[in-house]
C-alpha positions in Angstrom: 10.5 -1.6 -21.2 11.6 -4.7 -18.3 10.3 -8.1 -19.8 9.1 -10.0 -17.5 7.8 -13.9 -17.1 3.8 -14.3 -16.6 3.1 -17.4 -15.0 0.0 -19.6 -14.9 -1.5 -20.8 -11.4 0.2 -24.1 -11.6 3.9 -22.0 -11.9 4.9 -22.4 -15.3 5.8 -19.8 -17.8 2.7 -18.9 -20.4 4.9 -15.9 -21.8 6.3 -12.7 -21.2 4.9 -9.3 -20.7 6.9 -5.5 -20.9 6.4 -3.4 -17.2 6.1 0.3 -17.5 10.0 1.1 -17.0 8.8 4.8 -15.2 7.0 2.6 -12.4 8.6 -0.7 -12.3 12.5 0.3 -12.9 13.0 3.4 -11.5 15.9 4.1 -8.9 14.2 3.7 -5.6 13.8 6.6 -3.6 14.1 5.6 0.1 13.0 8.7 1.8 9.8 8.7 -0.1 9.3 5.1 0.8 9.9 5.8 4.5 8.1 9.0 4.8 4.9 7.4 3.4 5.5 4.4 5.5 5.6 6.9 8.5 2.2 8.6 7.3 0.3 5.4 7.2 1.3 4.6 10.8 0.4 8.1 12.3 -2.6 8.1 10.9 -3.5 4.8 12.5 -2.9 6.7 15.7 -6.2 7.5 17.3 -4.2 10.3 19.6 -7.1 9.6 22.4 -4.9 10.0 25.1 -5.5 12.4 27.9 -3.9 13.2 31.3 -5.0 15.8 34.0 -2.4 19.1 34.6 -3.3 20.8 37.7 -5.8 22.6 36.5 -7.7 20.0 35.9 -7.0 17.9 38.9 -9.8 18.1 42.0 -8.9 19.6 45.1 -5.8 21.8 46.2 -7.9 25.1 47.2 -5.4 25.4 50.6 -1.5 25.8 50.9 -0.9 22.1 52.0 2.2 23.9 54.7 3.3 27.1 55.7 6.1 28.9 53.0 8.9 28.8 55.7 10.5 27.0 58.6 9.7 23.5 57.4 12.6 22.5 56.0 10.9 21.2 52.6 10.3 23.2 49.3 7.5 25.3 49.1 4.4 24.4 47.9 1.0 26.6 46.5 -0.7 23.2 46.1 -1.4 20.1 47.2 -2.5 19.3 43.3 1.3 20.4 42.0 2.9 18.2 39.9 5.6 17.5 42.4 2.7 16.5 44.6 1.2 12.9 45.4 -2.1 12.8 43.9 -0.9 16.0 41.9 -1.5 17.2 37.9 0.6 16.0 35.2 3.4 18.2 34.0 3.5 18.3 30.4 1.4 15.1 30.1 -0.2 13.9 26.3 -3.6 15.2 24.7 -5.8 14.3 22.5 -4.1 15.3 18.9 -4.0 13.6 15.5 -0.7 12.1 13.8 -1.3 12.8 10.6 0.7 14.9 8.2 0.2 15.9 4.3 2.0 14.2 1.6 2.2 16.0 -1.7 0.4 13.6 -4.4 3.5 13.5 -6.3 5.7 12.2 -3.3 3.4 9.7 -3.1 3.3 8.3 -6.2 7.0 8.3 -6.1 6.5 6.2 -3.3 4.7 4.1 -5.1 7.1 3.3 -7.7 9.8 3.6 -6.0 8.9 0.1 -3.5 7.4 -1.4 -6.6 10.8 -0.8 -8.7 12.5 -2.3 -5.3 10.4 -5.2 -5.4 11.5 -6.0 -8.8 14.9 -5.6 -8.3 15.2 -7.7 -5.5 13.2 -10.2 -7.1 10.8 -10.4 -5.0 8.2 -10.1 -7.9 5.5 -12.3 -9.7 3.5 -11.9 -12.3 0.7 -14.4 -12.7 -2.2 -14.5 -15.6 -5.1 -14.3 -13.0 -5.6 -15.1 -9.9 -9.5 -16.5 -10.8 -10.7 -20.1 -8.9 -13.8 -22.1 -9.9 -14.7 -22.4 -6.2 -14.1 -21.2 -2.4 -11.3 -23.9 -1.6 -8.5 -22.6 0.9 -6.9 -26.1 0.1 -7.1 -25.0 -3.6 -5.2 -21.5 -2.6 -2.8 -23.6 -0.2 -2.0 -25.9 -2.8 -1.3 -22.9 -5.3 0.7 -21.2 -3.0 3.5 -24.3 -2.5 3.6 -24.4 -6.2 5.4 -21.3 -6.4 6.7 -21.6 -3.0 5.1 -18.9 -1.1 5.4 -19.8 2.5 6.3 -16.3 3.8 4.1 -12.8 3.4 3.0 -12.3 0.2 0.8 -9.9 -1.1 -1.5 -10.6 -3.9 -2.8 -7.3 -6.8 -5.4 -7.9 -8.8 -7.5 -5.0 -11.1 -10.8 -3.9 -9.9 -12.6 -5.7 -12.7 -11.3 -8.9 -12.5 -13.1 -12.5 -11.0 -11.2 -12.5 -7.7 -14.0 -12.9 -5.0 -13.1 -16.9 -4.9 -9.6 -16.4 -4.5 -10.0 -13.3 -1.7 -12.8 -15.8 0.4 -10.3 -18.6 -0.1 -6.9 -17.5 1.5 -9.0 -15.5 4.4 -8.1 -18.3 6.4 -4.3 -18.2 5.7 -2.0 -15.7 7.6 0.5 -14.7 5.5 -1.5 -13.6 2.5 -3.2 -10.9 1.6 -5.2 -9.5 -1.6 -5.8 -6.4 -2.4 -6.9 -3.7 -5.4 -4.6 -1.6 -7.5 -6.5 1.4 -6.7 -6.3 0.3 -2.9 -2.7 0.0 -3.2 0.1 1.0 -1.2 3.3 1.4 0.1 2.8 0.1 3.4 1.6 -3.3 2.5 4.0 -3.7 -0.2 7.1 -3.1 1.9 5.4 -5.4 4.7 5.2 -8.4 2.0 7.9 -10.7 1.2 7.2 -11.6 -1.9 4.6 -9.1 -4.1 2.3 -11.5 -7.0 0.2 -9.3 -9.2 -2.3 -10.4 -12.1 -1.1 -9.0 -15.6 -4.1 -7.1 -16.2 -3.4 -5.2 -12.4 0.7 -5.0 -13.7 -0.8 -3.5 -17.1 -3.0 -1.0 -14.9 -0.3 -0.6 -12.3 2.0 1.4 -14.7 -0.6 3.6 -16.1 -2.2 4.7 -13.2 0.7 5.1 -11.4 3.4 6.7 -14.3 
């Protein structure tokens, strides 16, 4: 088990909790990480784009010249490809992005940025993450404490008091909150610096082991 330092909301060291070594200190597995990264992306792809091939073009029901004597290439169509005002050859339609992942790939994923994160030290654990009132000052203020002035992403469990905290740091860019069970590899690569509650840490390497 990886001891590791829980700290309170004003940045000092309360005590010390054991991570999950099968989520938090495994050897990261970079292909996973980018392959999932990859599968977020194209499936934010709407694939709504469309372009006309000849077919679909209006007009072009004559020859637009005779086949010989001209001195240019022949042409069927005046809605060609080749042709001004003409189809698209091999032009983009509507599709979707998205590929399948195995669940196990995934979760590999998982624990593979979350083990990076750790390793680079680029990891907090705090006790909670609970305020007594909707202050972005508060949050601000909480933030320079431990020196957090560059994306970071906050994790706290589903059952925990964080709806003060979430409606406090709306209004500051580079933070974010979300859910263990809404977490992912994406946003945890994106982050700079990844601060998760000890109850979502606890939950983190059982869910995800």
């Amino acid at each position: 088990m990886t001891k590791i330092n829980v700290y309170s909301l004003d940045a000092k060291v309360v005590k010390e909790i054991e991570l999950n070594d099968a989520v938090f200190n495994i050897e990261p597995n970079k292909q996973a990480i980018f392959d999932a990264i990859l599968l977020q992306q194209a499936s934010l792809r709407q694939g709504t784009h469309s372009t006309k091939v000849q077919s679909e073009v209006s007009g072009g029901g004559r020859k637009p010249f005779r086949q010989k004597g001209t001195g240019r290439a022949r042409q069927g169509s005046t809605r060609a490809a080749g042709m001004r005002k003409g189809g698209i050859a091999f032009g983009p339609k509507p599709r979707k992005y998205g590929f399948k992942m195995n669940r196990k790939v995934r979760k590999l994923a998982l624990r593979s940025i979350l083990s990076q994160k750790v390793a680079e030290d680029s990891f907090t654990v705090i006790e909670s993450i609970k305020f007594d009132e909707i202050k972005t000052k508060e949050f601000k203020a909480m933030m320079d404490k431990f020196n957090f002035d560059r994306k970071t992403l906050f994790v706290a469990d589903i059952s925990e008091d964080f709806d003060n905290a979430y409606l406090s740091m709306r209004n500051i860019p580079n933070a974010m909150l979300l859910t263990v069970e809404s977490l992912n590899v994406y946003d945890v690569a994106n982050a700079d610096r990844l601060v998760i509650t000890e109850a979502a840490a606890v939950k983190a390497g059982e869910v995800f082991a």
